[in-house]
PDBQT receptor file of N, H, CA, C and O in Angstrom, charges set to zero:
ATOM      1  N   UNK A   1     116.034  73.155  90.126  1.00  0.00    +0.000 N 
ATOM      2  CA  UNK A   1     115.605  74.429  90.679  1.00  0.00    +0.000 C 
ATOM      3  C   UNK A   1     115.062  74.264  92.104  1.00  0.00    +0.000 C 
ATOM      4  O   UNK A   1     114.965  75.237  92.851  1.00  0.00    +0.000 OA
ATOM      5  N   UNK A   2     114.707  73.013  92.479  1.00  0.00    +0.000 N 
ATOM      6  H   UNK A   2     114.787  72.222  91.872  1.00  0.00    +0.000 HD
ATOM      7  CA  UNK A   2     113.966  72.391  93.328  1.00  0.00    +0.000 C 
ATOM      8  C   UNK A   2     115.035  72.827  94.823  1.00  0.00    +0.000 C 
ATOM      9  O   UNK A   2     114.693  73.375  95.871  1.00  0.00    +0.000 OA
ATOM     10  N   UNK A   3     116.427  72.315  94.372  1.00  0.00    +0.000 N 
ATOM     11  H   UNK A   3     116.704  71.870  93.520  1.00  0.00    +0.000 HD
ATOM     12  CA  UNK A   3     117.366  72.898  95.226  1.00  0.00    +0.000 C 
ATOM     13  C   UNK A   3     117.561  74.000  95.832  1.00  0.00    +0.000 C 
ATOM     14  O   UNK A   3     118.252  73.983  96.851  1.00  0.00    +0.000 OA
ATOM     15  N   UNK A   4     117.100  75.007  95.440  1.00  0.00    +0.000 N 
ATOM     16  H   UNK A   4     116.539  75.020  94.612  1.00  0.00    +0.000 HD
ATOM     17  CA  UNK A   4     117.382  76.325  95.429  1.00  0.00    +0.000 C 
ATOM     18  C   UNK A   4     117.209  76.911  96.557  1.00  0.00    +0.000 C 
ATOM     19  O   UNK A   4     117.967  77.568  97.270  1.00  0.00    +0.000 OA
ATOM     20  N   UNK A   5     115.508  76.426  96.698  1.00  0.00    +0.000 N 
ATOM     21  H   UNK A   5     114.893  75.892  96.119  1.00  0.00    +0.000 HD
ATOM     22  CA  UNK A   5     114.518  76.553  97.495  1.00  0.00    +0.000 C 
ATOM     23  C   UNK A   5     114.839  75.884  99.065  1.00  0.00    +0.000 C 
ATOM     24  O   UNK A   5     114.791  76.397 100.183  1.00  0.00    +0.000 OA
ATOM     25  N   UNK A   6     115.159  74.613  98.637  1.00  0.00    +0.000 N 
ATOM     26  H   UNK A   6     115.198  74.197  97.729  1.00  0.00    +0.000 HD
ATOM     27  CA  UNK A   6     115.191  73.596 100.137  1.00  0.00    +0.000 C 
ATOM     28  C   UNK A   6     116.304  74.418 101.565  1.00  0.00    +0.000 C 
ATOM     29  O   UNK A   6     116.521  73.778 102.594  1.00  0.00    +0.000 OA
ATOM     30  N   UNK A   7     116.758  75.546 101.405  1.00  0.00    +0.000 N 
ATOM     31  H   UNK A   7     116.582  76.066 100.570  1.00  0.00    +0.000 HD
ATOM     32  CA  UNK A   7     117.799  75.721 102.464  1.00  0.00    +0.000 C 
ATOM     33  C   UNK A   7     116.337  76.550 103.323  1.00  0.00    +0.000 C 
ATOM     34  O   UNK A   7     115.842  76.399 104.440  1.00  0.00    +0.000 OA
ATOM     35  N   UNK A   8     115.976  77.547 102.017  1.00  0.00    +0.000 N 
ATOM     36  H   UNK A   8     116.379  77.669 101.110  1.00  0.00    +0.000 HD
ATOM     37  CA  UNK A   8     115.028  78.051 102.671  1.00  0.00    +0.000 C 
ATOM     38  C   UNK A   8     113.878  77.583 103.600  1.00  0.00    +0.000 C 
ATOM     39  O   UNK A   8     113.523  77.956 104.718  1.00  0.00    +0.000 OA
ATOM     40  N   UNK A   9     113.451  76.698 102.803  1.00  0.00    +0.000 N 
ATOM     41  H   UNK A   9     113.739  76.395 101.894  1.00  0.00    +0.000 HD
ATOM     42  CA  UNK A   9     112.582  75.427 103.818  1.00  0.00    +0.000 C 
ATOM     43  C   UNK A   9     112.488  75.387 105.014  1.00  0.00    +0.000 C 
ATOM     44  O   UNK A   9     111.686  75.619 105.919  1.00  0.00    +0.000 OA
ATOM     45  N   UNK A  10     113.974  74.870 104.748  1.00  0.00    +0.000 N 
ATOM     46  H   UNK A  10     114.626  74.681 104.013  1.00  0.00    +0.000 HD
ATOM     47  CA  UNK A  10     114.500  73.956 106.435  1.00  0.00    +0.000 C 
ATOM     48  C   UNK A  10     115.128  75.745 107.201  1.00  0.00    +0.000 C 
ATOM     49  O   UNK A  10     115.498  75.799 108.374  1.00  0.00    +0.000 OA
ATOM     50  N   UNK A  11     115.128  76.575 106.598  1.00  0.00    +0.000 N 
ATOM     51  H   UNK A  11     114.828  76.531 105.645  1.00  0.00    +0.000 HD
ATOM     52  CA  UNK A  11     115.289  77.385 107.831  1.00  0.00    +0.000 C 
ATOM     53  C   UNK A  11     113.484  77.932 108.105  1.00  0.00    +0.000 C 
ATOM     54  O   UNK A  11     113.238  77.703 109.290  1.00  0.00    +0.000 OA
ATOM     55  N   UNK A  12     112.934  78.203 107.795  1.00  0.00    +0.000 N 
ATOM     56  H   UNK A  12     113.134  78.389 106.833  1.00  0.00    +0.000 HD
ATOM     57  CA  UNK A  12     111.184  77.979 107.706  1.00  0.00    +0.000 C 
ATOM     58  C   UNK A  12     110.975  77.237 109.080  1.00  0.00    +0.000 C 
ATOM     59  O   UNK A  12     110.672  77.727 110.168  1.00  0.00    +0.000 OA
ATOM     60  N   UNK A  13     111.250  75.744 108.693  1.00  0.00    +0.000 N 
ATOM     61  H   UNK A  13     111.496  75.346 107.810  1.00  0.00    +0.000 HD
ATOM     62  CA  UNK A  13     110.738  74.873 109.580  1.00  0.00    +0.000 C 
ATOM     63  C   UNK A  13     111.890  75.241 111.010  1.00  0.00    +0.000 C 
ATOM     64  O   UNK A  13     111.249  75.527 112.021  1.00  0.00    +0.000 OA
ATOM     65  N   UNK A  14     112.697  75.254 111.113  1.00  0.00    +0.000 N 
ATOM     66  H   UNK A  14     113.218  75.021 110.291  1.00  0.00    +0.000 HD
ATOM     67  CA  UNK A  14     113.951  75.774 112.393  1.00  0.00    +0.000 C 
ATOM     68  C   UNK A  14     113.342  76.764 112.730  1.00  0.00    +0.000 C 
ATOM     69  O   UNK A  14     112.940  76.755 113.894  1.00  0.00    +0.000 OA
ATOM     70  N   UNK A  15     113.126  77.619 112.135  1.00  0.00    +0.000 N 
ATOM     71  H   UNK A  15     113.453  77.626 111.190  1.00  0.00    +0.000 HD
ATOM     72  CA  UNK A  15     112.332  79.026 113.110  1.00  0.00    +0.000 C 
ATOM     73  C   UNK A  15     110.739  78.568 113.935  1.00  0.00    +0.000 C 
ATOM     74  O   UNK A  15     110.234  79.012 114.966  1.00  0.00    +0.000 OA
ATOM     75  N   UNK A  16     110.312  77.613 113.068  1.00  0.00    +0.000 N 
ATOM     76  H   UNK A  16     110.722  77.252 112.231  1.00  0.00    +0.000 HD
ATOM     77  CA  UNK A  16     109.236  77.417 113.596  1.00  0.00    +0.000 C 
ATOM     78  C   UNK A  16     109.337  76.660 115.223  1.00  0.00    +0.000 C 
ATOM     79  O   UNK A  16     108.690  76.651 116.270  1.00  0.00    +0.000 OA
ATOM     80  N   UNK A  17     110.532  76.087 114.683  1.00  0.00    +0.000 N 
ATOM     81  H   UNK A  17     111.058  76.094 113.833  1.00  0.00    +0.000 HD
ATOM     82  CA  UNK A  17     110.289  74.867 115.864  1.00  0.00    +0.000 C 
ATOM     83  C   UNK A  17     111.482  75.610 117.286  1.00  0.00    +0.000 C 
ATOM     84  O   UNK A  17     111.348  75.550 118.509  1.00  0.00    +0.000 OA
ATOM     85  N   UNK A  18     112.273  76.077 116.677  1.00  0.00    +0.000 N 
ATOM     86  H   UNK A  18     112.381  76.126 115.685  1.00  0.00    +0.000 HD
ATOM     87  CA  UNK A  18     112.887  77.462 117.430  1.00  0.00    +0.000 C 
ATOM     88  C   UNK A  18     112.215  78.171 118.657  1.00  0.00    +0.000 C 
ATOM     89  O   UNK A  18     112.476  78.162 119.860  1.00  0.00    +0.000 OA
ATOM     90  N   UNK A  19     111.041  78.925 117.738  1.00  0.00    +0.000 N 
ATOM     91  H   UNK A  19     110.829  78.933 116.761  1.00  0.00    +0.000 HD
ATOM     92  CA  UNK A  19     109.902  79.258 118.537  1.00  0.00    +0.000 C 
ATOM     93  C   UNK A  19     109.238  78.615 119.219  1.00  0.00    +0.000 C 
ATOM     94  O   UNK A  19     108.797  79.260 120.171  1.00  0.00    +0.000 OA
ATOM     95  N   UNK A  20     108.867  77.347 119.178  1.00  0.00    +0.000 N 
ATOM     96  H   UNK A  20     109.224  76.823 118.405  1.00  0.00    +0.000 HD
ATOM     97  CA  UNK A  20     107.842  76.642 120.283  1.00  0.00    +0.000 C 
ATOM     98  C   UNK A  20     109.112  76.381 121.250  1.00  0.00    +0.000 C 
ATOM     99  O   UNK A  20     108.816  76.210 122.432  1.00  0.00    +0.000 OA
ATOM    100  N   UNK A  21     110.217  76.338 120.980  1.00  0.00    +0.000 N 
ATOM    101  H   UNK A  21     110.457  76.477 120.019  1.00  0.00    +0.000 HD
ATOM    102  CA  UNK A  21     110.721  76.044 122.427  1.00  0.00    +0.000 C 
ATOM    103  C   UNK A  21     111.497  77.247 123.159  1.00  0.00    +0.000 C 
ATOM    104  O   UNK A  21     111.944  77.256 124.306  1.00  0.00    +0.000 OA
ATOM    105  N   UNK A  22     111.530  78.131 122.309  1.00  0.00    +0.000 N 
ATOM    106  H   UNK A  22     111.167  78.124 121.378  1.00  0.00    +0.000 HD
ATOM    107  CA  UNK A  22     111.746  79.592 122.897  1.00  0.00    +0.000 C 
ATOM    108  C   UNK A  22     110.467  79.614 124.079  1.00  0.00    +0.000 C 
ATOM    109  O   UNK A  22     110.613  79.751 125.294  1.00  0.00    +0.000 OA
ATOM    110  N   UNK A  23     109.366  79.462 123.430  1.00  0.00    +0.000 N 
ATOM    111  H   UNK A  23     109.248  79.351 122.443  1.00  0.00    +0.000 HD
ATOM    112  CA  UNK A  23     107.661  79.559 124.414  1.00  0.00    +0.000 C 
ATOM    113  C   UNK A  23     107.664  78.896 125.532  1.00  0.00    +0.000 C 
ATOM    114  O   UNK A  23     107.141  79.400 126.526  1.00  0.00    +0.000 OA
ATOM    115  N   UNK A  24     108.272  77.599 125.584  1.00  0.00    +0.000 N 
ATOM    116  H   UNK A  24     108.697  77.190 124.777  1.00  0.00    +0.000 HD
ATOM    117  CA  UNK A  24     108.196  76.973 126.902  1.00  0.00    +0.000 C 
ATOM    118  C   UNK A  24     109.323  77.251 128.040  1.00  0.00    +0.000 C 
ATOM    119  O   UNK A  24     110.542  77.336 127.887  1.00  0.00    +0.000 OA
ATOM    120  N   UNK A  25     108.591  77.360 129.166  1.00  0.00    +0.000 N 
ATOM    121  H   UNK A  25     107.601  77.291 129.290  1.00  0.00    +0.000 HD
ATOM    122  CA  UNK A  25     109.425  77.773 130.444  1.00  0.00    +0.000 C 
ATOM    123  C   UNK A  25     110.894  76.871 130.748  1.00  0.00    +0.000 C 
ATOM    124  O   UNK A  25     111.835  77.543 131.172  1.00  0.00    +0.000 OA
ATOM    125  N   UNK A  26     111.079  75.658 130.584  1.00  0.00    +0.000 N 
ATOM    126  H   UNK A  26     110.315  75.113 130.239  1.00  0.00    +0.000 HD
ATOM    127  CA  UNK A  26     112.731  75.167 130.641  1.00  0.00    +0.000 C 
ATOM    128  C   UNK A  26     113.414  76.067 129.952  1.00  0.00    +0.000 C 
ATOM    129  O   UNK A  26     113.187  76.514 128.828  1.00  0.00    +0.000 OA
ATOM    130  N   UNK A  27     114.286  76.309 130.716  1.00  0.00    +0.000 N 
ATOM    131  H   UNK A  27     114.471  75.945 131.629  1.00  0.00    +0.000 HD
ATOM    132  CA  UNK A  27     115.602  76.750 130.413  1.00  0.00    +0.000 C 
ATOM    133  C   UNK A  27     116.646  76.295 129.254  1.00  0.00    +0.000 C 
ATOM    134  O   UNK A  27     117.262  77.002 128.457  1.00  0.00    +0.000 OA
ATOM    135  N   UNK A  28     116.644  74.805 129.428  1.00  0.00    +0.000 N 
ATOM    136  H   UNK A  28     116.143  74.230 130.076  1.00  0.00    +0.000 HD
ATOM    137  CA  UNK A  28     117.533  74.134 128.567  1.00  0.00    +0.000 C 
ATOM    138  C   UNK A  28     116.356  73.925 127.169  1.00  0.00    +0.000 C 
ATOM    139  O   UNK A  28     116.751  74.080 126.014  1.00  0.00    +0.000 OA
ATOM    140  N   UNK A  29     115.467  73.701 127.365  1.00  0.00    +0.000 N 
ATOM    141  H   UNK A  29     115.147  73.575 128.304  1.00  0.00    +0.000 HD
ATOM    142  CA  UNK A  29     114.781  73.531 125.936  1.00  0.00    +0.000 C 
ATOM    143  C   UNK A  29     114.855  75.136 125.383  1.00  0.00    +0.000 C 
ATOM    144  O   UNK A  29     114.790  75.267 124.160  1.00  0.00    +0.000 OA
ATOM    145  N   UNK A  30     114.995  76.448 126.259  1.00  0.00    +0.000 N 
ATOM    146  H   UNK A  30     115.048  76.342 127.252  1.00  0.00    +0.000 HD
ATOM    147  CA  UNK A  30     115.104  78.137 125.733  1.00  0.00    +0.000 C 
ATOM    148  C   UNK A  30     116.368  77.645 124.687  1.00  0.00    +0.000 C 
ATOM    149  O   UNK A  30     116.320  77.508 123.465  1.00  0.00    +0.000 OA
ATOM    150  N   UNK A  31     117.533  77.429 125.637  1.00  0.00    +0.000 N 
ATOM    151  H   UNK A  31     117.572  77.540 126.630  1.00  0.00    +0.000 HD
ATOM    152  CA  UNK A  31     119.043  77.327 125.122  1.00  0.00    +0.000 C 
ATOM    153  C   UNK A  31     118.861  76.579 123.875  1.00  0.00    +0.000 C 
ATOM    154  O   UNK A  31     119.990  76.607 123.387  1.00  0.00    +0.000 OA
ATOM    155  N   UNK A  32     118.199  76.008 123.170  1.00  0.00    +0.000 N 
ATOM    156  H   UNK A  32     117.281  75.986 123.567  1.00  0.00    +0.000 HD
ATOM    157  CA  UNK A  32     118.201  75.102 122.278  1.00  0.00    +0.000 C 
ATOM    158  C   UNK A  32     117.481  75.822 121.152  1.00  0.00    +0.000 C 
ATOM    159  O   UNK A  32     117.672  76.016 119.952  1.00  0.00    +0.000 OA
ATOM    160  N   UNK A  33     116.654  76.104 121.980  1.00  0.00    +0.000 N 
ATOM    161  H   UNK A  33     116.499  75.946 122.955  1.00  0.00    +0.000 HD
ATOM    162  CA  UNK A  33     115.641  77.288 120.630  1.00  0.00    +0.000 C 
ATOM    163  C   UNK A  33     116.773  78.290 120.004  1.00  0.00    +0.000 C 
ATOM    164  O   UNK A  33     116.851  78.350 118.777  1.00  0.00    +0.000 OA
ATOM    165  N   UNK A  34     117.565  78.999 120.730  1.00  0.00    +0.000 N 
ATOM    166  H   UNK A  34     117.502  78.950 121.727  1.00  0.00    +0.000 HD
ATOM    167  CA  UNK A  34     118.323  80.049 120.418  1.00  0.00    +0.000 C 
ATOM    168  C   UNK A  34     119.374  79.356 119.788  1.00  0.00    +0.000 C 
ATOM    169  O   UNK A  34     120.349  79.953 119.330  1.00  0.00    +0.000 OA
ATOM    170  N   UNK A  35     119.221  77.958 119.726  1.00  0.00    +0.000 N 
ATOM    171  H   UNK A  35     118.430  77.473 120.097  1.00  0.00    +0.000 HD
ATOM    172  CA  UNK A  35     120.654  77.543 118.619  1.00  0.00    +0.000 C 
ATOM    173  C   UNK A  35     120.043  77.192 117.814  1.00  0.00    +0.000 C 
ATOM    174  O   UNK A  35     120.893  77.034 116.938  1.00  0.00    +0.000 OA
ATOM    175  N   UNK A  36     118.894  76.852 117.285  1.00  0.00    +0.000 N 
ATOM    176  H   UNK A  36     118.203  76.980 117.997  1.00  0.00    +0.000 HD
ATOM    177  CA  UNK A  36     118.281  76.568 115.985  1.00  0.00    +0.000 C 
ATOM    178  C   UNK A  36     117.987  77.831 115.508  1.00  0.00    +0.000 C 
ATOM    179  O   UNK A  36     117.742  78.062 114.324  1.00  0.00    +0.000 OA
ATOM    180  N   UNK A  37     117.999  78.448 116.168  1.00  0.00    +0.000 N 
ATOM    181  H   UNK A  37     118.198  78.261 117.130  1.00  0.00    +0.000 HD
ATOM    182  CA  UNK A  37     117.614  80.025 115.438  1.00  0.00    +0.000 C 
ATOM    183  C   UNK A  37     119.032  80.294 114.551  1.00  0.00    +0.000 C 
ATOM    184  O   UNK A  37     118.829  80.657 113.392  1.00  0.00    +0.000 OA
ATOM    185  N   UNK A  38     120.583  80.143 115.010  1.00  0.00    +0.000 N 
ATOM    186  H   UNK A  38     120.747  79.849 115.951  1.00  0.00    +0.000 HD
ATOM    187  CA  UNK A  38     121.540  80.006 114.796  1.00  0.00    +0.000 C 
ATOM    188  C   UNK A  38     121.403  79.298 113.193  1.00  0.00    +0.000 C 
ATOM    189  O   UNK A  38     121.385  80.006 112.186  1.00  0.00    +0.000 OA
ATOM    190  N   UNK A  39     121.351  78.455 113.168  1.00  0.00    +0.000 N 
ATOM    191  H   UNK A  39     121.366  77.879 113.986  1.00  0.00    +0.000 HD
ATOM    192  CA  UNK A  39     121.183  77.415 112.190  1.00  0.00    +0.000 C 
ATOM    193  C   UNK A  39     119.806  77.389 111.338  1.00  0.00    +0.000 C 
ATOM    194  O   UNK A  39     119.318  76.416 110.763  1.00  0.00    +0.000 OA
ATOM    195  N   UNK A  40     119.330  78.651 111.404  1.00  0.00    +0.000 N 
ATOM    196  H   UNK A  40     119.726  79.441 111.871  1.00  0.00    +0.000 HD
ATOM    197  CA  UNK A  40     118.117  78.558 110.613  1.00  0.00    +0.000 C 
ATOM    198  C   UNK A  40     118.969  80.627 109.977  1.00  0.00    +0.000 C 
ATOM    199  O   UNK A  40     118.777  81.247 108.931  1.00  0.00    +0.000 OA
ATOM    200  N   UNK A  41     119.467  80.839 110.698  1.00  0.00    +0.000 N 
ATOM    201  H   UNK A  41     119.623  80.335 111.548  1.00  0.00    +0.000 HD
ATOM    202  CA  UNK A  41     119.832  82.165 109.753  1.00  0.00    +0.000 C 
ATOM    203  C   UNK A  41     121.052  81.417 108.797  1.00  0.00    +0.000 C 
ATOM    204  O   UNK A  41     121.104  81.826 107.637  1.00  0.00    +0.000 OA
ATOM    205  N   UNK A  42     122.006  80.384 109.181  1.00  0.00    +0.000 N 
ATOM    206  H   UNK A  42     121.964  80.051 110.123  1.00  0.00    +0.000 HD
ATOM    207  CA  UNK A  42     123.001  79.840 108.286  1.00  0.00    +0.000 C 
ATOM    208  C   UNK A  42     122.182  79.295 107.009  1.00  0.00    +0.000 C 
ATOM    209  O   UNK A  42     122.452  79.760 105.902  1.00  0.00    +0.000 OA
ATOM    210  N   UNK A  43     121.098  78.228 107.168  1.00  0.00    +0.000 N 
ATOM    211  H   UNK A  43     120.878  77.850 108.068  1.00  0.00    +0.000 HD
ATOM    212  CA  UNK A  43     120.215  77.628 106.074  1.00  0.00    +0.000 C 
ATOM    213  C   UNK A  43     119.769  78.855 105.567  1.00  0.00    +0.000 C 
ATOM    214  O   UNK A  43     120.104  78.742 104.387  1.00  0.00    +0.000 OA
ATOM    215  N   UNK A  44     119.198  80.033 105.680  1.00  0.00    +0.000 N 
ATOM    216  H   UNK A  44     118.926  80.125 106.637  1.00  0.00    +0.000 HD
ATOM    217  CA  UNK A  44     119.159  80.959 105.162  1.00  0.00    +0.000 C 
ATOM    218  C   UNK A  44     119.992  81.710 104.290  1.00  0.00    +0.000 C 
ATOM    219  O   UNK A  44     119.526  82.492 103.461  1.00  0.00    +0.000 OA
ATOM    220  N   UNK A  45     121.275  81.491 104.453  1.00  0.00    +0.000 N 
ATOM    221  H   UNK A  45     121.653  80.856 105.127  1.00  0.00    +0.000 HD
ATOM    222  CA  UNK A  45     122.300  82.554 103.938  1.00  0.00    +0.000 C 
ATOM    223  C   UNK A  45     122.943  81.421 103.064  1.00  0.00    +0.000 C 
ATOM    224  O   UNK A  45     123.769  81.764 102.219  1.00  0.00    +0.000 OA
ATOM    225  N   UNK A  46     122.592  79.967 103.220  1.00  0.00    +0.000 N 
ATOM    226  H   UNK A  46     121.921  79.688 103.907  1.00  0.00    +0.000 HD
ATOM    227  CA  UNK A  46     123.184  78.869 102.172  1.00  0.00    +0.000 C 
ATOM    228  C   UNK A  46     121.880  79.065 101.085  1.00  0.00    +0.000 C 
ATOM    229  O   UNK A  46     121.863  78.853  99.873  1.00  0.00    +0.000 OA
ATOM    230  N   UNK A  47     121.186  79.376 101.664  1.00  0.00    +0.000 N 
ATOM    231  H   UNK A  47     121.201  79.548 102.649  1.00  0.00    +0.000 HD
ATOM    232  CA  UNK A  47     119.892  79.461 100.282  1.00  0.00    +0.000 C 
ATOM    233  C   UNK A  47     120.166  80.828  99.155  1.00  0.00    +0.000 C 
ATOM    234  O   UNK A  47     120.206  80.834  97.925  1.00  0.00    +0.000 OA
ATOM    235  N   UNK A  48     120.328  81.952 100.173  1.00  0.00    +0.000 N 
ATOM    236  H   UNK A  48     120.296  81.947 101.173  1.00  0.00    +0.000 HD
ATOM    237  CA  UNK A  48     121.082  82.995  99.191  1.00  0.00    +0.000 C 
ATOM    238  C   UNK A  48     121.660  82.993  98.470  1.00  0.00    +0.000 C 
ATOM    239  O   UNK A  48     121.437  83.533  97.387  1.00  0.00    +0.000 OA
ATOM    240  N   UNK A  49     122.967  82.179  98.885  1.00  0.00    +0.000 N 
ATOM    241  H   UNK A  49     123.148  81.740  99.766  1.00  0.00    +0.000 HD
ATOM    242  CA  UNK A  49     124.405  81.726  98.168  1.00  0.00    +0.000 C 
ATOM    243  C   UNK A  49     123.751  80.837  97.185  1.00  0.00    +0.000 C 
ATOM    244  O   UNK A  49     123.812  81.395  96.089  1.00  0.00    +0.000 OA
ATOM    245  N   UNK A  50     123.138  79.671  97.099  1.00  0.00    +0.000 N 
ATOM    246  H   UNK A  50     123.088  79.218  97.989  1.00  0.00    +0.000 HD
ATOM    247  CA  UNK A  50     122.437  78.812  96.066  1.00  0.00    +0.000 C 
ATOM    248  C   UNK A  50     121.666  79.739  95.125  1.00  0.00    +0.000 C 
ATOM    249  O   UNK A  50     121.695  79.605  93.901  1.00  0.00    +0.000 OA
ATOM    250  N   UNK A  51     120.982  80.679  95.761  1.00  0.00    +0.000 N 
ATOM    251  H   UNK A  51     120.959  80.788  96.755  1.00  0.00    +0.000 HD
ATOM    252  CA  UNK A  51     119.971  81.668  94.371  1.00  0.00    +0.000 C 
ATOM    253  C   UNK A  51     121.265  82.625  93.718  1.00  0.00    +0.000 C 
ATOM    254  O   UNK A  51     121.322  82.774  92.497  1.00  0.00    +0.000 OA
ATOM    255  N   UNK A  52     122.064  83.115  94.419  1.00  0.00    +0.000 N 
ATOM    256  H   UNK A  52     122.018  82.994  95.411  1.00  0.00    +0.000 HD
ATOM    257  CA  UNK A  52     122.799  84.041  93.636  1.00  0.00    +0.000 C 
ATOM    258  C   UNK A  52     123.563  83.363  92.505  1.00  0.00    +0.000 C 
ATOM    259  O   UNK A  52     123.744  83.793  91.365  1.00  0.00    +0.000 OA
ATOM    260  N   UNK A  53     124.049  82.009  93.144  1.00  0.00    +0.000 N 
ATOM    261  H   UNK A  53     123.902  81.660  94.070  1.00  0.00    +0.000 HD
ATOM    262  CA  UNK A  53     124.810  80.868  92.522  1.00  0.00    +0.000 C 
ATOM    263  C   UNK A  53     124.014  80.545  90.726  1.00  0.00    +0.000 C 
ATOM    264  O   UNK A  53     124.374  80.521  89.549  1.00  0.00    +0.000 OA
ATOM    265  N   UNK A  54     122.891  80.369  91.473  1.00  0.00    +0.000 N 
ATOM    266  H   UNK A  54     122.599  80.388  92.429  1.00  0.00    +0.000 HD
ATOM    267  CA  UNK A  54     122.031  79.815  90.332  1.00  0.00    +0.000 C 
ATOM    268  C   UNK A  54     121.388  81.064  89.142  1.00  0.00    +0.000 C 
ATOM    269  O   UNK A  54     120.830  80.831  88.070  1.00  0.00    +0.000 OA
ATOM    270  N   UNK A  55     121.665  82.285  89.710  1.00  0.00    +0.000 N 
ATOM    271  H   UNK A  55     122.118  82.474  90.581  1.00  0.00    +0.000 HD
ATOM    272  CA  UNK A  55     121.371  83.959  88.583  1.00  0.00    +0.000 C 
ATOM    273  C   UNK A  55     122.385  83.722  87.918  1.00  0.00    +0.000 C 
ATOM    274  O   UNK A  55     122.114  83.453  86.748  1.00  0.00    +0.000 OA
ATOM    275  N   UNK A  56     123.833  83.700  88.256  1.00  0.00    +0.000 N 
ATOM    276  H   UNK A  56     124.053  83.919  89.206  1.00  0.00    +0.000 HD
ATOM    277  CA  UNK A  56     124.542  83.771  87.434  1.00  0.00    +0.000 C 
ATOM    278  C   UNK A  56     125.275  82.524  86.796  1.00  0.00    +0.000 C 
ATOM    279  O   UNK A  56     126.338  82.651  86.188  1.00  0.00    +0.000 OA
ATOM    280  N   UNK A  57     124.843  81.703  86.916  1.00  0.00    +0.000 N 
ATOM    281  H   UNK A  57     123.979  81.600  87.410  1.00  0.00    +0.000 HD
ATOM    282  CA  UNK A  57     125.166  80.073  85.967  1.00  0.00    +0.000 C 
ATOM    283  C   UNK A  57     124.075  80.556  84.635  1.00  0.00    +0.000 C 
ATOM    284  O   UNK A  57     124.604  80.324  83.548  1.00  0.00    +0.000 OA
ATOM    285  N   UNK A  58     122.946  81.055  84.545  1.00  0.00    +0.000 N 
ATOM    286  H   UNK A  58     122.516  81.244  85.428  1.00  0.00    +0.000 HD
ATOM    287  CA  UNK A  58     121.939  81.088  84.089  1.00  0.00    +0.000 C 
ATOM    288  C   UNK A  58     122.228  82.235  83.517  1.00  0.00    +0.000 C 
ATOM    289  O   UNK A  58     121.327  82.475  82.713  1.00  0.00    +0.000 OA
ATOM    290  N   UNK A  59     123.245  83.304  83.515  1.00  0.00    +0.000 N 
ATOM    291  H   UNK A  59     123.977  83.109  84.168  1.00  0.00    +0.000 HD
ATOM    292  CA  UNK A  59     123.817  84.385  83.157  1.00  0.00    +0.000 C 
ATOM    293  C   UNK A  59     124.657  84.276  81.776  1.00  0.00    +0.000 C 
ATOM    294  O   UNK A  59     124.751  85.119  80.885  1.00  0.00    +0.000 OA
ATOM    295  N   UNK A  60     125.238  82.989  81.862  1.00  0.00    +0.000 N 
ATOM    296  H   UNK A  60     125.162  82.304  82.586  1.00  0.00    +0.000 HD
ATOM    297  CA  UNK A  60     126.034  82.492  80.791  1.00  0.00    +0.000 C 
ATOM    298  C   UNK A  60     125.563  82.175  79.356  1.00  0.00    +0.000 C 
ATOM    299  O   UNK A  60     126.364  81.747  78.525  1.00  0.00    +0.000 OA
TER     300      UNK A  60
């Protein structure tokens, strides 16, 4: 069940760290924030897919 959870996590922690470099004035550290943001809505939508996955195995 432990699985389920972990996409969510790691998009948790990507937004977080997203944001501190969204905050700082470089440019290229901005550009970088806005691609972990990228990759923190995908870990998000793999965590969905894992909970919906896991309602209906548990459906059976």
């Amino acid at each position: 069940m432990v699985w389920v959870l972990a996409p969510w996590l790691v998009a948790v922690l990507l937004i977080l760290l997203a944001l501190r470099l969204l905050a700082l004035e470089d440019f290229n550290l901005q550009a970088s924030g806005w691609g972990l943001l990228g990759s923190a809505a995908i870990c998000f939508s793999i965590g969905c897919v894992c909970r919906v996955s896991l309602l209906l195995a548990e459906r059976r």
